[in-house]
C-alpha positions, 0 to 999 in steps of 0.5 A: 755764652752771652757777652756783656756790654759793660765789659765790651763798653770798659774794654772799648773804653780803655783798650779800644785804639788795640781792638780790645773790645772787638776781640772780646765779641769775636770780631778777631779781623777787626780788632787785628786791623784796630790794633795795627793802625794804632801799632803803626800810627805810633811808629809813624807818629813823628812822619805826621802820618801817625797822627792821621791814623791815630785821629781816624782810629780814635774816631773809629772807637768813639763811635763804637762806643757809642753804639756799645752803650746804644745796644747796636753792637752785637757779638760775633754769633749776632747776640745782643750784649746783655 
């Protein structure tokens, strides 16, 4: 089934910090890694790691984002976004 990349740019958008959009490609490593930074650069937010961690993911997304719109993101199987 062919992954829309609409939804993986509203999903990167939105949920993007908790890996959303990566679980919706398949990238389930990915989008485990991207929701753990950010689960944990919210618990460590008041040491002022966190903030490190959430600026490093939030970038990370950003740039994801960008590639989404750009069509040089494709899903698990290497298929193009439609």
């Amino acid at each position: 089934m062919k992954k829309s990349k609409v939804v993986a740019a509203l999903l990167c958008f939105f949920l993007g910090m908790f890996g959303g959009h990566r679980f919706y490609l398949g990238y389930t490593t990915i989008g485990i890694v991207q929701l753990a930074l950010t689960i944990v650069g919210f618990i460590t937010l008041i040491l002022g790691v966190g903030l490190l961690m959430l600026i490093g993911v939030s970038i990370w997304v950003f740039i994801e984002f960008i590639l989404i719109l750009t069509g040089n993101i494709k899903d698990v199987k290497g298929n193009k976004l439609s």
